[in-house]
N, C-alpha and C positions, 0 to 999 in steps of 0.2 A: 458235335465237333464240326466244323467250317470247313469244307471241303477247296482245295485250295484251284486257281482256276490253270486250265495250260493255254499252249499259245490260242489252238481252235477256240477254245472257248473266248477268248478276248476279241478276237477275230469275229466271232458272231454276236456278240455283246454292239461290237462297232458297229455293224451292220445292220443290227436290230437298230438301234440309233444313230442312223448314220445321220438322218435330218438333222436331229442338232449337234451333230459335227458342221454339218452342209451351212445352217443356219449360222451359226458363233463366227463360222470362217467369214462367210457373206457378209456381215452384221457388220465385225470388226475389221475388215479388208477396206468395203464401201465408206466407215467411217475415215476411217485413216484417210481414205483417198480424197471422202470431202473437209478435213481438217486439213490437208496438207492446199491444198486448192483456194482455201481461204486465208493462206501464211503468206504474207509479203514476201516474191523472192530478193534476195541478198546476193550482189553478184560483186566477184572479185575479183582484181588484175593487180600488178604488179609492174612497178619499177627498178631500172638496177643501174648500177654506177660502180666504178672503181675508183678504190684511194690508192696512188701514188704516191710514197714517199721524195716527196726530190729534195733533199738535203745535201747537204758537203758535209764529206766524210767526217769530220769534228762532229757535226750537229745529229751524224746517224750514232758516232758511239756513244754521244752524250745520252741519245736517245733509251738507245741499249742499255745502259746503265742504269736508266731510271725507272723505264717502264718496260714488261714484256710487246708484242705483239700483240696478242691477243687484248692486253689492255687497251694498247692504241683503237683495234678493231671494234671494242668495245666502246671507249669513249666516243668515238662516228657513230656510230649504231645509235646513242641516246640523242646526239645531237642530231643525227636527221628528223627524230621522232621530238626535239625536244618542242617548249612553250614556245619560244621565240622564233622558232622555223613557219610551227603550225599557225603563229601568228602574222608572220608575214604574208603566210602564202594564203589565209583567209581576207587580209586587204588585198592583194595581189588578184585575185578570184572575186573580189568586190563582198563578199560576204561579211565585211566590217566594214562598217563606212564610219566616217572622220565623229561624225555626230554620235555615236556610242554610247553607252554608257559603261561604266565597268563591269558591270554586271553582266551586260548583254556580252563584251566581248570575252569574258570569263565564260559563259555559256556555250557561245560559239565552240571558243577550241575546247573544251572539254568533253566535246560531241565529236570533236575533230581527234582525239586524243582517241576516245575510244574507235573508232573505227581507223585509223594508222598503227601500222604493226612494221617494226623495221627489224631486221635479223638479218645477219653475216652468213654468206655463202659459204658449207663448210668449207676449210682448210683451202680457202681464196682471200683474197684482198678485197672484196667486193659483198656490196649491202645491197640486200631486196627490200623495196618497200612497199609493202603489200596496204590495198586500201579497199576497205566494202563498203557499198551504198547498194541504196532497193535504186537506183539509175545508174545501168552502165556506164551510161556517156559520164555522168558528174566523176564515179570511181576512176577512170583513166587521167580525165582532166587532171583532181584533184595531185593523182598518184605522179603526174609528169610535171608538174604544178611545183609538187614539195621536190623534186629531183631539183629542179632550176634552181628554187629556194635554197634548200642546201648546198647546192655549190656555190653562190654568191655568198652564202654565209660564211662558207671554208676559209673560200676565197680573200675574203676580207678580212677575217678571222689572223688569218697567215701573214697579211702583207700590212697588217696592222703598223706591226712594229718594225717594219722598214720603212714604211712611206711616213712614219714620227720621227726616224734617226734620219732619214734625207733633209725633211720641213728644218729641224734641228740642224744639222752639219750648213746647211744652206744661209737661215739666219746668222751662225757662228762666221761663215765663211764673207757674207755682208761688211759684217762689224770688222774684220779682219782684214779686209779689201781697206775696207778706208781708214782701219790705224795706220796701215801699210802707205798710203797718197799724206799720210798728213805728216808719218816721222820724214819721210823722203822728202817733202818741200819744206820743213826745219829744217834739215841738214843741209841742203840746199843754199837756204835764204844763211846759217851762220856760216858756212863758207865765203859766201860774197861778200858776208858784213866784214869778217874777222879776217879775210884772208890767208886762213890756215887750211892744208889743204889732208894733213896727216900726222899723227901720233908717233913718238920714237917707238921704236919695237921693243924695250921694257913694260910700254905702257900696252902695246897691241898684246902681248900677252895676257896680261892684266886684262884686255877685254876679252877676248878668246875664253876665258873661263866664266866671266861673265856671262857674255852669248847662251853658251852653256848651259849656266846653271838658273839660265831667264828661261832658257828654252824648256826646261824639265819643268818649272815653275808654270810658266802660261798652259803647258800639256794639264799639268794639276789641277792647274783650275777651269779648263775646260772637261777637264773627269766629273769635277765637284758640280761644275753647271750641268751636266748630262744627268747625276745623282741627282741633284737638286728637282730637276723636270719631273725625272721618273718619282720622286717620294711627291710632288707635289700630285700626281698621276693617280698615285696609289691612295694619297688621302681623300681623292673627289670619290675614286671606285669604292671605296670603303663610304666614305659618306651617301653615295646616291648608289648603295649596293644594288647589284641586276643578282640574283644567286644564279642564274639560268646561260646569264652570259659569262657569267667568270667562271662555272665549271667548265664549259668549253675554252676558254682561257687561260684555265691554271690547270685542265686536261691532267688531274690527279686521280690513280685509283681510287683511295677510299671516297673524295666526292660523288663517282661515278656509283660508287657500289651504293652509296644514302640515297644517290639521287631515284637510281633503279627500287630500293625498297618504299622510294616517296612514290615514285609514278606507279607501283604495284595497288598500292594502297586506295589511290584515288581511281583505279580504274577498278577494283572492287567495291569501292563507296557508289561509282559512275550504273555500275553493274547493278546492286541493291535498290537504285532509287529507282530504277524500272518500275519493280514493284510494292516499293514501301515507300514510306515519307520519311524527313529530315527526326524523327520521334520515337523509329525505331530503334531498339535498344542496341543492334547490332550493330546500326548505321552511326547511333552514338559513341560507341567504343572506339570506330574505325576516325569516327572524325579528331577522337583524343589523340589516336596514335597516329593522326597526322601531323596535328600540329606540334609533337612531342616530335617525327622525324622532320619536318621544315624548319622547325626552332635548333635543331640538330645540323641539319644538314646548312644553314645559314652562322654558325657558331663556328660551325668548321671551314668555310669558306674565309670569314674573317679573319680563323687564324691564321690560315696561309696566308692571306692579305699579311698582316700582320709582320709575319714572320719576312717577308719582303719586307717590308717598311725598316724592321729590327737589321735584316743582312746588310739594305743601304746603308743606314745607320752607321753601323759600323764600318761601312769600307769609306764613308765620308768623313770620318774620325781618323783614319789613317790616313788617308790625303790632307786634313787639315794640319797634322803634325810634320809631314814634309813637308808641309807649305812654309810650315814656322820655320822649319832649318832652313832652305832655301831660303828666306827671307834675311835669318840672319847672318848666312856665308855672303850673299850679296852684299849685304852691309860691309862686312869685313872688307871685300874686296874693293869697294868703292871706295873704302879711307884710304886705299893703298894708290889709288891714283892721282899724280901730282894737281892742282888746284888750276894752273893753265887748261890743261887739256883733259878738263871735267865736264864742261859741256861738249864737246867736239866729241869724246868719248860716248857720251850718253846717248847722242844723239845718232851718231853712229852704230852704237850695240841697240836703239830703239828700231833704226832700218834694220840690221839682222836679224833682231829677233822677229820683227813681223812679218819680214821676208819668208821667216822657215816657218810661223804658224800659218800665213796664207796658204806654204807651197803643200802642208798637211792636211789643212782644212780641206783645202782644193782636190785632193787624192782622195781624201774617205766621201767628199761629195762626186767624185766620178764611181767611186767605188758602191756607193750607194743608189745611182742611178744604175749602174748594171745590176745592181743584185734587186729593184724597182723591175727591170726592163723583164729581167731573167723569172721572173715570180709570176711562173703561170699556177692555174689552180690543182688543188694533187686530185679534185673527183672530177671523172670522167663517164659521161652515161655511155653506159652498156648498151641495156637495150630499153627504148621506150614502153610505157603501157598501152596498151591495147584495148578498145573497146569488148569486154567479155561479153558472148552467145547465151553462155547457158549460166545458169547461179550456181551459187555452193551449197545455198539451203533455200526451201527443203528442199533434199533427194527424193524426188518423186516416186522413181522405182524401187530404190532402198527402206522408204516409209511403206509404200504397199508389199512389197516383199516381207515386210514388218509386220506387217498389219493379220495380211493373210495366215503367217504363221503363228501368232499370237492367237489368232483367232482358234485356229487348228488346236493350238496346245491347251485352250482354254474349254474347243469344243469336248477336247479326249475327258476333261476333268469335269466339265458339265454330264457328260456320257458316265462317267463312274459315279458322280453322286445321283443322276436321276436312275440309276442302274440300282444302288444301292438303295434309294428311297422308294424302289417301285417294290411294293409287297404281293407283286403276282408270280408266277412259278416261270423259272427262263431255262428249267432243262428236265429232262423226262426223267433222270435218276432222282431231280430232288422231289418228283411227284409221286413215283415210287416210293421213296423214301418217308416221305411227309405222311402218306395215306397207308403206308404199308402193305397199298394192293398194284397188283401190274398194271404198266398199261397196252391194251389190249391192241389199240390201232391210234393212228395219227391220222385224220384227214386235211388233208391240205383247201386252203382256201379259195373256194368258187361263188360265183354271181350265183344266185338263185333269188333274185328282186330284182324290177325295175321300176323307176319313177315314173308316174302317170301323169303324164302332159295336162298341163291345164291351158287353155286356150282363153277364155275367155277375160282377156286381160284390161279390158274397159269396167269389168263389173268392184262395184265397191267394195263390197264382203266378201272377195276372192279367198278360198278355202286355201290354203298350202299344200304343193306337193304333194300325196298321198304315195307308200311305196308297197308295189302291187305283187301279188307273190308270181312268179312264172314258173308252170311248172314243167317245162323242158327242161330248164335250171335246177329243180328243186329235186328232179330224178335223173342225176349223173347212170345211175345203173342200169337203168332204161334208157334213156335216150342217147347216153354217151359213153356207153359200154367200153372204151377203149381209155377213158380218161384218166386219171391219175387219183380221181377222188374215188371212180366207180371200184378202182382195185384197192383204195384205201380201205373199202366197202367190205371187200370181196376179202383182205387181210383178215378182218375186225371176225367177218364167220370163220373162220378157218380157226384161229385161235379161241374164240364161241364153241365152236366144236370139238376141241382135242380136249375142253373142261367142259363135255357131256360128256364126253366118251369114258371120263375117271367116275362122273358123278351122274346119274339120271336124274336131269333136270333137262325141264319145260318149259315151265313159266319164267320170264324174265320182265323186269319193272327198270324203263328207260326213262332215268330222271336227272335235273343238275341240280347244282348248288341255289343256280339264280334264274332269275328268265332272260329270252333271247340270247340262248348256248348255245343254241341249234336242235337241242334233243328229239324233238317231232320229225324233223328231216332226216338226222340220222334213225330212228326207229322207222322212218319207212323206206331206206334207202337199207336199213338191215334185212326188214321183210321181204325186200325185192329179193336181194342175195340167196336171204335162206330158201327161198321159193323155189330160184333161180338150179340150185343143188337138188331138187327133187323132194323137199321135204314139206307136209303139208303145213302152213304156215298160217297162223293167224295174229293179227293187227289190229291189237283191243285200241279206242280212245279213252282213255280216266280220265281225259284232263277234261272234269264239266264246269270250267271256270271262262278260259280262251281256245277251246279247241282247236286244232289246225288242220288233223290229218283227212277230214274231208276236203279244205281247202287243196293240198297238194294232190290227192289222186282225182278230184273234180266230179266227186258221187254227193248226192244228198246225206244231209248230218241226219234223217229220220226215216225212221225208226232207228233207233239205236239204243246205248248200253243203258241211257235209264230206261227208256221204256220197257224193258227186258226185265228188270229191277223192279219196278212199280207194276209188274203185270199187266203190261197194254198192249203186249207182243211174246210170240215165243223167239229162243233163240234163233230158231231157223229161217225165221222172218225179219229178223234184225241183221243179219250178216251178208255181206255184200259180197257176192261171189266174181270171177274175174270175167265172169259174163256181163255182170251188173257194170263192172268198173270199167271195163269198153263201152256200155252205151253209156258214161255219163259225159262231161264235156269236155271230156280232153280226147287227141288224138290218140289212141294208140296202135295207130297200122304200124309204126314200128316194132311196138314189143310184141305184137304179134310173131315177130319172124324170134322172138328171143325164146330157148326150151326150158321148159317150167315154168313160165311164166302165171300159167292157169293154177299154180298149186296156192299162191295167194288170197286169204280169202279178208274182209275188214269188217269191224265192228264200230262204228262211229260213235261218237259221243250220244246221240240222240236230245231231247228236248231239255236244254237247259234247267235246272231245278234250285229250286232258293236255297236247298240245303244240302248241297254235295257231300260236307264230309258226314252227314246221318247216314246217306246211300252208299258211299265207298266204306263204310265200317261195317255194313250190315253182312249177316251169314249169308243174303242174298248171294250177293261179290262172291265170297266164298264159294259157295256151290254152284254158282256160275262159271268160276274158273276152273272147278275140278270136274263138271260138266266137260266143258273144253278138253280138257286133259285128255280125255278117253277119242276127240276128234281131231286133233290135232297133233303134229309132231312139236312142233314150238309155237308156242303163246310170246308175242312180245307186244309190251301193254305201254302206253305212252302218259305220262302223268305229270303234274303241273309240279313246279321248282319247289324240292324239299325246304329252302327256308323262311321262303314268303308264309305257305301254306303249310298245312300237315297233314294232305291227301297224302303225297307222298308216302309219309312216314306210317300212317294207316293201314296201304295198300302192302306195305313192304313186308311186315309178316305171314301174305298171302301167299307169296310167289317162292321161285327157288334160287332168285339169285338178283343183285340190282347192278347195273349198269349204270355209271358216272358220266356224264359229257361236261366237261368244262374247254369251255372258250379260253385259248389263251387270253392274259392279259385284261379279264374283262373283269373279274373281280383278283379281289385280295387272298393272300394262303389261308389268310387267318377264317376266311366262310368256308375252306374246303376242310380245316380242321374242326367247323363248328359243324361240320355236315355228317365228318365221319365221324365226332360223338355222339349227335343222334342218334346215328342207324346202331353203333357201337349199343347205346344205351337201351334199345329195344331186339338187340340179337341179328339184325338186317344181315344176309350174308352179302357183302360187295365183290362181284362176281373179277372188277375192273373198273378200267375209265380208258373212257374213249378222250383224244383230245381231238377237239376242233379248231376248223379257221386259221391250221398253222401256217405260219410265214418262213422262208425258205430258211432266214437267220436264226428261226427256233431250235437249239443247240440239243443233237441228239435222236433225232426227227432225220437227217436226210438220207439216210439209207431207203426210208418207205416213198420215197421221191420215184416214179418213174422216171428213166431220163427220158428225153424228148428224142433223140436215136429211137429207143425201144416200142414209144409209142407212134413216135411215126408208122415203124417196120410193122406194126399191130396193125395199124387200119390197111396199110400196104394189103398186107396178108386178104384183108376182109375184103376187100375192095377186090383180092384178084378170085379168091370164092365165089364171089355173086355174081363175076363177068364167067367163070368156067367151075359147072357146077361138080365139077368130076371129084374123084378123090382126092385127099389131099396125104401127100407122105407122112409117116409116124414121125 
């Protein structure tokens, strides 16, 4: 069953792997920050303007009735942003020149399109027009550029159709001037001929209605010539259609809402070709439903065209039928006038009546010059753009801030799957648990190697680094009695002890799973201990493949354990007393001053032999260690990695108990399960498992931790002993 983990345990997991946390963050942070480093930056500013309605009260509730607000707000908004803006304001900025082709200036603003963004300040009367370039300076240009642009276009836009009713009322008023000079010198010249100077007053009645009904007549048909203008007006814009200018012209909701779904479309087709070509099947879709909304959105502009054309129509149909009555009341009236005073009459009712269409014409042409005069523009710039400092993309600090924590969240998931693919043991219950024996001590991780300088750096066949055992390192309980490993040491017999004290046992067989666990260091860092407590201690070497344990205490490997075996020596002559082990070449004036030291005694491998495991099986072994037995308080024997070899496993049913070291993290569970079948399969008793080379994050482990407080206060203590030798208090 899966034991489930708590917070500590996750916490040491992290810790155990914090590198590649450290790493994924650094990895992914550094990237980020050289991706964003090689992205063009994009800087942005903006323009602003306000629309002023300035109408006469008629033209605002016409307004009101037709369109909301928001719509008007609306239709500004597309037209600042529209073709015909972006187009001006590209030859304006020289960016299209005369020589062109259609293509090229298609191109232009459709690059101009996508980088212009125009939107309505909320709940204001006022339009931002936001504009991005990788060049500040061009962005502000462009953005105060289209501001100018669009108000000329308003501008013009508005005063359209006054400065056509002036050009018009002006021509009208021409033609009216000189009907006016020409009935006046008729009338004129038949008075002097005829010398008649006036009509009875039956007959000035008779003209008086006349006048009249001339005068509602020539009004009629300068209605019809004003209708006439505008339908011819309306069939040139129908034939030479702009669809771009006449939405801003006929300023209709639903044109604005097709126009908005047309410009949607083309800046997502604009958006695609970044990265695909005119063949992608998405960019084909998009280019159907374009031209399905232009073909749309120009069908509907027609109609309203159209429907103009259809209202003239009709209101020029009703003016032609007063025209016909008044034509033929005139008649009536003219028969009624006696046959003398029919020209005198005519030419008289010809001065009044041009008298009163001059004096009309002459009013709507002043009337038309003030409301020329009075037509200022309704946009007015707000505030200019500005040269932008910094860009909008990338965010430098927002993408590293990104980066970093991505990294992080990506390091925590690299941490659980290498966590979960690492098949080594990451807490002391699941190694309990796994082997079903205690563990006896944790020693924590110390140098006992250094690398051996190579100098000779001109030579061609230079040897590599060689790494050399030091043995002031390699005997924490000798030389640094106060250490953290030497008490791991001093644990490891303590709990050694309290399982003699249930069982009498001797012999003990210090073996691992694998090689380089440390086993030989810890067997002579146990010997020192057991020595150390007063008990007679011996320090057999088995391992006659790579021996080490003369290497650490620095005695001669001969005579030793074969020789004793093959008869070339008696025991007494093979074993290395702590006399021996002081003169061999290591210092020990310090373990001198340590008590018990002398109870130590070692038995080295001795001469190499071609066939180790025939010597480690023989009854020799045997009654050599049960020899031993009767001189010694504890035998601990040192022996080469149970699953390479099967000295190990030979020597194991000699002894009274075996002793595990496993290295964290160096091999897999699955060799410590293949280990404890062995011994399992031959009866081996496994007394424990020592572990080694623990790291602070190995979970379950820190309690055998000295703190660094406690060890300081230790050497304190020692240091003030040897300066004042007196008693020291219980």
């Amino acid at each position: 069953m899966q034991r489930e983990l708590s917070l500590s345990e996750y916490w040491h997991v992290l810790a155990k792997r914090k590198w590649v946390v450290v790493f994924t963050a650094l990895f992914f942070g550094l990237t980020t920050l050289g991706l964003t480093m090689m992205q063009t930056p994009v800087y942005q500013t903006s323009a602003t303007v306000r629309i002023d309605q300035l109408k006469s009260v008629m033209n605002v509730i016409s307004d009101l009735l037709r369109w909301s607000p928001g719509e008007i707000m609306s239709t500004e908004v597309e037209t600042a942003q529209s073709r015909g803006v972006l187009e001006k304001t590209a030859e304006k900025l020289g960016m299209i020149k005369p020589g062109d082709s259609e293509d090229q200036r298609s191109a232009i603003i459709t690059g101009l399109q996508a980088s212009v963004k125009a939107e309505r300040v909320e709940n204001t009367n006022m339009i931002r027009i936001n504009v991005t370039s990788s060049d500040p300076k061009q962005a502000a240009r462009l953005a105060n550029t289209i501001a100018e642009v669009y108000k000329d276009v308003s501008k013009a836009n508005k005063s359209k159709d006054v400065v056509d009713a002036k050009q018009f009322v002006e021509k009208q008023l021409e033609n009216a001037k000189e009907r006016l000079r020409k009935s006046e010198e008729g009338l004129r010249d038949y008075k002097q001929v005829s010398g008649t100077l006036s009509v009875d007053s039956e007959t000035q009645i008779t003209l008086d209605r006349l006048n009249s009904l001339e005068t509602e007549l020539l009004q009629i048909r300068s209605e019809r010539e004003k209708l006439n203008w505008q339908l011819t007006d309306l069939h040139n814009r129908i034939q030479k259609l702009d669809v771009n200018k006449e939405i801003g012209a006929l300023a209709s909701s639903p044109l604005v809402k097709s126009n908005e779904m047309l410009i949607n479309l083309r800046q997502q087709i604009d958006t695609l070709l970044h990265d695909y070509t005119e063949n992608n099947p998405e960019i084909r879709n998009l280019r159907v439903e374009e031209r399905k909304a232009s073909d749309s959105l120009r069908r509907e502009v027609q109609k309203q065209l159209s429907q103009q054309v259809q209202s003239i129509m009709t209101q020029d149909a009703g003016y032609a039928r007063r025209e016909n009555d008044l034509s033929t009341l005139i008649n009536h009236e003219l028969s009624l006038i006696p046959g003398k005073d029919m020209d005198l009459s005519r030419l008289t009712r010809e001065v009044s009546v041009n008298e009163e269409l001059y004096t009309m014409l002459n009013r709507e042409y002043k009337q038309a010059q003030i409301r020329e005069m009075g037509m200022v523009s309704e946009v007015t710039a707000v505030s200019d753009a500005s040269v932008p400092k910094n860009p909008i993309r990338p965010n430098k600090k927002l993408n590293i801030i990104i980066g970093f924590a991505l990294g992080l969240i990506l390091g925590f998931v690299m941490t659980a799957l290498v966590e979960s693919f690492d098949t080594s043991i990451g807490a002391v219950e699941d190694i309990e648990r796994l082997l079903e024996t205690p563990v006896l001590a944790a020693v924590p991780r110390f140098e006992h190697t250094h690398r051996k300088k190579q100098f000779p750096f001109f030579q061609k066949n230079k040897p590599p680094a060689s790494v050399v055992l030091d043995h002031t390192k390699a005997l924490p309980t000798v030389f640094n009695p106060s250490s953290a490993a030497a008490e791991a040491y001093r644990h490891l017999r303590t709990n050694m002890s309290f399982a003699r004290l249930k069982e009498s046992k001797k012999v003990y067989l210090v073996s691992s799973s694998g090689p380089q666990e440390g086993k030989s260091i810890t067997t002579s860092n146990l010997a020192v201990v057991m020595a150390q407590s007063g008990q007679r201690t011996l320090l057999m070497c088995c391992n006659l493949r790579r021996p080490t344990i003369h290497k650490i205490f620095g005695i001669t490997r001969q005579p030793g354990l074969t020789d004793v075996l093959i008869g070339s020596c008696a025991p007494e002559e093979a074993v290395h007393t702590f006399a021996d082990i002081v003169l061999g070449d290591m210092d020990w004036e310090a373990a001198l001053q340590l008590p018990g030291i002398d109870n130590l005694s070692i038995l080295p491998s001795g001469t190499l032999p071609p066939n180790p495991t025939e010597l480690l099986e023989s009854q020799k072994l045997t009654d050599l260690i049960n020899y031993f037995r009767h001189e010694y308080d504890v035998i601990l024997i040192d022996a080469p990695p149970i699953l390479p070899v099967t000295d190990s496993l030979l020597i194991g049913p000699k002894v009274d108990g075996v002793v595990l070291v496993y290295q964290l993290g160096r091999l897999p569970r699955r060799a410590l399960i293949r280990t404890r079948n062995l011994m399992r399969s031959l009866n081996i008793n496994v007394v424990g498992i020592v572990l080694n080379d623990v790291r602070p994050e190995f979970h379950g482990v820190t309690p055998i931790y000295i703190s660094q407080e406690y060890m300081s206060a230790t050497r304190r203590n020692l240091a003030s002993a040897e300066r004042d030798p007196g008693p020291m208090e219980s």
